[in-house]
C-alpha positions as CSV (number, residue, x, y, z in Angstrom):
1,X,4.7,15.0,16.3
2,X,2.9,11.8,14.5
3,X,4.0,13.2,11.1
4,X,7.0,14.6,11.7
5,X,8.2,10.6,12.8
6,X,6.8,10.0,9.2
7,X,8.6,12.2,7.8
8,X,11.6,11.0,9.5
9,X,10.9,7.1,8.9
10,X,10.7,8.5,4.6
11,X,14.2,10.1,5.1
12,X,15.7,7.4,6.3
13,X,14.1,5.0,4.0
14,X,14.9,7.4,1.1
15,X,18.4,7.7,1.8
16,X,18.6,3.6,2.3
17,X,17.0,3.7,-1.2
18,X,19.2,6.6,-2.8
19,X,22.5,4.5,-1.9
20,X,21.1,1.3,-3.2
21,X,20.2,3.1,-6.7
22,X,23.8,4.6,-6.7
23,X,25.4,1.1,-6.1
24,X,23.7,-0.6,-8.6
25,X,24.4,2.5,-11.1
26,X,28.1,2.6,-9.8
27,X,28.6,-1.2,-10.8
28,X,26.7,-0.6,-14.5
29,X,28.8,2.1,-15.0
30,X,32.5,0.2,-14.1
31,X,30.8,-2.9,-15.6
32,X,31.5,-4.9,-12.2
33,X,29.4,-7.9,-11.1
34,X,26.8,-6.9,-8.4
35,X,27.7,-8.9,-5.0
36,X,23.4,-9.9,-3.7
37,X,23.8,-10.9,-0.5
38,X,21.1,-13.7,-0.7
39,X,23.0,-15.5,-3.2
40,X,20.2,-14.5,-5.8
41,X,20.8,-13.2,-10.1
42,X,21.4,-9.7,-9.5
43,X,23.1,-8.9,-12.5
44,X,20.4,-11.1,-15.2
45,X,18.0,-8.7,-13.7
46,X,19.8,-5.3,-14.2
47,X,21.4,-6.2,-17.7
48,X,18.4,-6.9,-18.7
49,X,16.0,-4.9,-21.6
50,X,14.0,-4.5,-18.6
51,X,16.5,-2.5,-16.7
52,X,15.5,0.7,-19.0
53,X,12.1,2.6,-19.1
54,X,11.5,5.0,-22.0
55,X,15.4,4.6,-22.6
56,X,16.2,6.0,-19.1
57,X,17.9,3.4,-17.0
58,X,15.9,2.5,-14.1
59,X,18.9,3.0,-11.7
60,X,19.0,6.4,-12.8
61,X,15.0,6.8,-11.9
62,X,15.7,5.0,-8.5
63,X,18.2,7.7,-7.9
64,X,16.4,10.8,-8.9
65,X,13.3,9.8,-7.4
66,X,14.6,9.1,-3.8
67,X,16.6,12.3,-4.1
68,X,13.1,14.4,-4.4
69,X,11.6,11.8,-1.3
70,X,15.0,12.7,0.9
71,X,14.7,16.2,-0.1
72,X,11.3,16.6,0.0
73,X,10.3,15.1,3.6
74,X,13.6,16.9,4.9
75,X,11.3,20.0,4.1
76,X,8.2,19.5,5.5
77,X,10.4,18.3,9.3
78,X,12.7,21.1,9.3
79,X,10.8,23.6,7.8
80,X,7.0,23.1,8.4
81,X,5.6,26.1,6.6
82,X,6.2,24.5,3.3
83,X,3.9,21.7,4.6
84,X,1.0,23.6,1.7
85,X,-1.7,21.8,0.0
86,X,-0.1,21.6,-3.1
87,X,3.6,20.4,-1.6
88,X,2.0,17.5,0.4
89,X,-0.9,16.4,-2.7
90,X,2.5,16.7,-5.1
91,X,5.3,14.6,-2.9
92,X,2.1,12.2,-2.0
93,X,1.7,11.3,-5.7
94,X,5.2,11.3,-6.4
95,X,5.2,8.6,-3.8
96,X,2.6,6.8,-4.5
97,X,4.2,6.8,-8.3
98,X,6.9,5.1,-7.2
99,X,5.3,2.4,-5.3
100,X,3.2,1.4,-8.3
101,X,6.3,1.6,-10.5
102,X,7.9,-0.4,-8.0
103,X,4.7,-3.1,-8.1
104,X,5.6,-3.0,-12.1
105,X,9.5,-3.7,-11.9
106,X,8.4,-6.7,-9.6
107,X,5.8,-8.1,-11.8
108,X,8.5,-8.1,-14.5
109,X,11.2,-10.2,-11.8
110,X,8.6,-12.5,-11.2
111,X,6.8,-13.2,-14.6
112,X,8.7,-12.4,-17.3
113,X,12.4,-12.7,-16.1
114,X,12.0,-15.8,-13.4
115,X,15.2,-14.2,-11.7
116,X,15.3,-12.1,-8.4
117,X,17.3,-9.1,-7.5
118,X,17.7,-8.9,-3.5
119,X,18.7,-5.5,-4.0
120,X,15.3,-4.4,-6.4
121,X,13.3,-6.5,-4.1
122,X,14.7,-4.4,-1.3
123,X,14.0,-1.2,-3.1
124,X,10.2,-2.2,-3.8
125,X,9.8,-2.5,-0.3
126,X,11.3,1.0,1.0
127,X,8.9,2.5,-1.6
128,X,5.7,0.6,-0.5
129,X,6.6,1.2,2.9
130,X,7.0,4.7,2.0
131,X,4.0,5.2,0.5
132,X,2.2,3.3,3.4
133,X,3.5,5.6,5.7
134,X,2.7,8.9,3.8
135,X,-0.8,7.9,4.1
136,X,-1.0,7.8,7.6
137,X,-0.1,11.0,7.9
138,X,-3.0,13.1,9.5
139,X,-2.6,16.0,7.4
140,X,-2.8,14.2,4.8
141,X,-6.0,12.4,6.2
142,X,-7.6,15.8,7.5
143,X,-7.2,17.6,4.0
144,X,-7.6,15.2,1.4
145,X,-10.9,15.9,0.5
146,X,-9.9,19.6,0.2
147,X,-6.4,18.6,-1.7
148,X,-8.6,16.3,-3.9
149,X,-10.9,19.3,-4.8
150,X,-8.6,22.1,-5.2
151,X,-6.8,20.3,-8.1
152,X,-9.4,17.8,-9.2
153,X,-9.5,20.1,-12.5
154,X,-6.5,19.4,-12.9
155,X,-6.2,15.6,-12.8
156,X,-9.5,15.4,-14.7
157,X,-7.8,16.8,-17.8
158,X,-4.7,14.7,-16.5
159,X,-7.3,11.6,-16.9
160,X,-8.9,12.4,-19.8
161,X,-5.2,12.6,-21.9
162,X,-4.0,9.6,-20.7
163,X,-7.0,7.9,-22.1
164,X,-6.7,9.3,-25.3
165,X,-3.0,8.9,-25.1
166,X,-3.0,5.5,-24.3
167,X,-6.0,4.6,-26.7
168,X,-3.8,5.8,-29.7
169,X,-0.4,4.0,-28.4
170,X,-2.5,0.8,-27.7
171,X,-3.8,0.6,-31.5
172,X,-0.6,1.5,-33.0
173,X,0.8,-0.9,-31.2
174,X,-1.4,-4.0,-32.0
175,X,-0.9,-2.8,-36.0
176,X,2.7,-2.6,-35.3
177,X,2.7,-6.0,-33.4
178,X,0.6,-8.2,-36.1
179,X,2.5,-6.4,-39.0
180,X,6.1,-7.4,-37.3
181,X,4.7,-10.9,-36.8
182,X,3.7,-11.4,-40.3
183,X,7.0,-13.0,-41.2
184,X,7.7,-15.0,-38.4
185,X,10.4,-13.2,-37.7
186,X,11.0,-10.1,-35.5
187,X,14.2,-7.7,-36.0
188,X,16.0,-5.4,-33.0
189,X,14.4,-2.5,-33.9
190,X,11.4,-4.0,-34.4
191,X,11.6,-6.1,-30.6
192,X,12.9,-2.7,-29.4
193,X,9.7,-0.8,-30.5
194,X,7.3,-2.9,-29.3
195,X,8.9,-3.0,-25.8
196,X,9.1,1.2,-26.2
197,X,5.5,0.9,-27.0
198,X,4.2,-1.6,-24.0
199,X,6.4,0.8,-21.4
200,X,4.6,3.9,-23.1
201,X,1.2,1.8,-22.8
202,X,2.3,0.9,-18.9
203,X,2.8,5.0,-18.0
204,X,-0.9,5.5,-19.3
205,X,-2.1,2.8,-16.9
206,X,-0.4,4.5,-14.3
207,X,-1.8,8.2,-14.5
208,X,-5.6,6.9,-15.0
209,X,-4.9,4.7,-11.3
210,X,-2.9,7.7,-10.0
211,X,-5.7,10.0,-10.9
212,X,-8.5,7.9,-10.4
213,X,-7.6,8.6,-6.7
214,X,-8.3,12.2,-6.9
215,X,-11.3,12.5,-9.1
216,X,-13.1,9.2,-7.2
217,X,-14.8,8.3,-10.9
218,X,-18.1,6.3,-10.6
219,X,-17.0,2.2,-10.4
220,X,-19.0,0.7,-13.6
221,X,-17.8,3.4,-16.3
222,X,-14.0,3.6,-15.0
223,X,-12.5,1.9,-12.3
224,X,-14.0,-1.8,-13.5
225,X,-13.2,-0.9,-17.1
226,X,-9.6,-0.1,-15.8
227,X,-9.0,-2.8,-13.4
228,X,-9.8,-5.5,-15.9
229,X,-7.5,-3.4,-18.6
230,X,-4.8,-3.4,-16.0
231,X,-5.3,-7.4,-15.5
232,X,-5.5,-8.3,-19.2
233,X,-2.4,-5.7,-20.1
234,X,-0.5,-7.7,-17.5
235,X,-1.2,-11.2,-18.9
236,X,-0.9,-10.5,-22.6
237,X,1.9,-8.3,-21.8
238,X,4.2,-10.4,-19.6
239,X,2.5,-13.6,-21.1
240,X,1.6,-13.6,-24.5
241,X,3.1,-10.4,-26.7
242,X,6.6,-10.5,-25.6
243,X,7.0,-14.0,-25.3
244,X,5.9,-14.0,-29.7
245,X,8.7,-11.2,-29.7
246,X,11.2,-13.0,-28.1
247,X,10.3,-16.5,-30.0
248,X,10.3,-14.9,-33.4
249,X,13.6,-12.4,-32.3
250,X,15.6,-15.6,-32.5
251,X,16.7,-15.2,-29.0
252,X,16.0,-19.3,-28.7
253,X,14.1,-18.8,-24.9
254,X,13.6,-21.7,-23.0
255,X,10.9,-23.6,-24.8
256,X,7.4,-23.7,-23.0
257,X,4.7,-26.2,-23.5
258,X,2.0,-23.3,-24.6
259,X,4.7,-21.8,-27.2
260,X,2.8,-23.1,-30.1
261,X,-0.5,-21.8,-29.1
262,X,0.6,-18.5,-28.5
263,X,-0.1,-16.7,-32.0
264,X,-4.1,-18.3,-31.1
265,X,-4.1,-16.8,-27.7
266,X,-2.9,-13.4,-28.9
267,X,-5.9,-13.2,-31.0
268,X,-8.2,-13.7,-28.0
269,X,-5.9,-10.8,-26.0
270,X,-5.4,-8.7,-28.3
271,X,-8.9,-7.4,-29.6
272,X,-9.8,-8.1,-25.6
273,X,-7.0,-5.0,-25.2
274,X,-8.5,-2.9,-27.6
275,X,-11.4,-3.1,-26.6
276,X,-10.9,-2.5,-22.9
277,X,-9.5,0.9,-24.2
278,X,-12.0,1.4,-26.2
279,X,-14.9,1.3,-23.2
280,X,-12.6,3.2,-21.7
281,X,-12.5,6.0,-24.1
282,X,-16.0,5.8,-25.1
283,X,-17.1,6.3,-21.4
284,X,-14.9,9.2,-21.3
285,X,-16.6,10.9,-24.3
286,X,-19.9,10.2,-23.1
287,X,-19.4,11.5,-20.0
């Protein structure tokens, strides 16, 4: 009974969610301002570069992934056989997915654009509340161990890629970003790589935290290696590499007192980045 109020409570929120995707695509689509209701920049926020991941716009994610949560949890209440190890494990990490994603969208509101969307801010808090609430489920709570082990294989290899992965994007990406800044100048393309690039980077991030969860990796040779990545790749990220971009795009931003400092700071970041990664994947092959 407990879980199947849950389940209910992530219907309802995924529904709330689905609807407020489809709006915001709905307006994008007819090119019609979006009305917030707290008087706040809805429509700096979802113009924006950041309003894309990997070239799919985030709407469209927002829309697709509360489709699988209504779906899903509309499964397990009216049909409780298909409540399986692997269902629950796969809807829990697909939920859990979206309330880091959700943690990342925010990050970029609060840091990089200094503008708020009610209606993202909204839809970051259906999907932490979702993914609070799937993990008070006591299925979940009573078989995790068990759902852990039976697929810990599978998120080892999982691991293991995205380090690799995410190793290889991170160094082609520092080449990429001194070479483009070598002119003091930075072209469309180039701005629109480097952004490609960080998302790409950000994805990586996410699967070793995701998976980290399931294989429980020893704290000195992973999780502190990959919290301080994740602290540093949010600083020179939202901080330091796209502010050069934007200053050397011609885009004129509004001037900030540690613009001129930047290039120096990026070469403290920057090798601090790669080498993060490279603990990272070094601890991986030795172990």
């Amino acid at each position: 009974m407990y879980d199947n109020l849950i389940y209910l409570a992530n219907v309802i929120l995924g529904i709330i969610g689905f609807s407020i995707a489809l709006n915001i695509c709905c307006k994008k689509m007819l090119q019609k301002p979006l009305v917030c209701p707290l008087n706040m920049k809805c429509d700096q926020v979802i113009y924006s570069k950041y309003a894309k991941f990997l070239g799919i716009p985030v709407d469209f994610l927002g829309m697709f992934y509360y489709g699988i949560i209504v779906i899903s949890y509309s499964t397990f209440l009216f049909l409780p056989a298909t409540r399986t190890p692997s269902s629950i494990l796969t809807i829990s990490i697909i939920t859990i997915s979206g309330f880091l994603f959700s943690i990342y969208l925010t990050s970029v509101q609060i840091f990089k654009l200094k503008e708020w969307c009610s209606w993202c801010l909204t839809s970051a808090a259906i999907s932490t509340a979702m993914a609070i609430l799937i993990s008070q489920t006591s299925y979940l709570a009573k078989n995790i161990t068990y759902l852990a082990e039976g697929y810990r294989d599978i998120f080892i290899v999982g691991h293991s890629l995205a380090i690799s992965f995410g190793f290889s994007v991170a160094i082609i990406g520092e080449l990429l970003f001194i070479h483009f800044l070598k002119d003091n100048r930075v072209s469309d393309e180039e701005s629109f790589v480097l952004h490609t690039i960080r998302q790409i980077t950000w994805l990586a991030i996410g699967i070793l935290i995701i998976s980290s969860f399931v294989i429980k990796p020893n704290f000195l040779t992973v999780i502190l290696p990959l919290g301080l990545l994740t602290i540093v790749s949010l600083v020179y990220d939202l901080f330091v590499s796209s502010r050069l971009t934007e200053l050397f795009s011609g885009r004129n931003p509004k001037p900030c007192l540690g613009d001129k400092y930047l290039k120096r700071v990026s070469l403290v970041f920057g090798p601090i980045f790669l080498i993060l990664w490279i603990v990272i994947f070094v601890l991986q092959i030795i172990k």
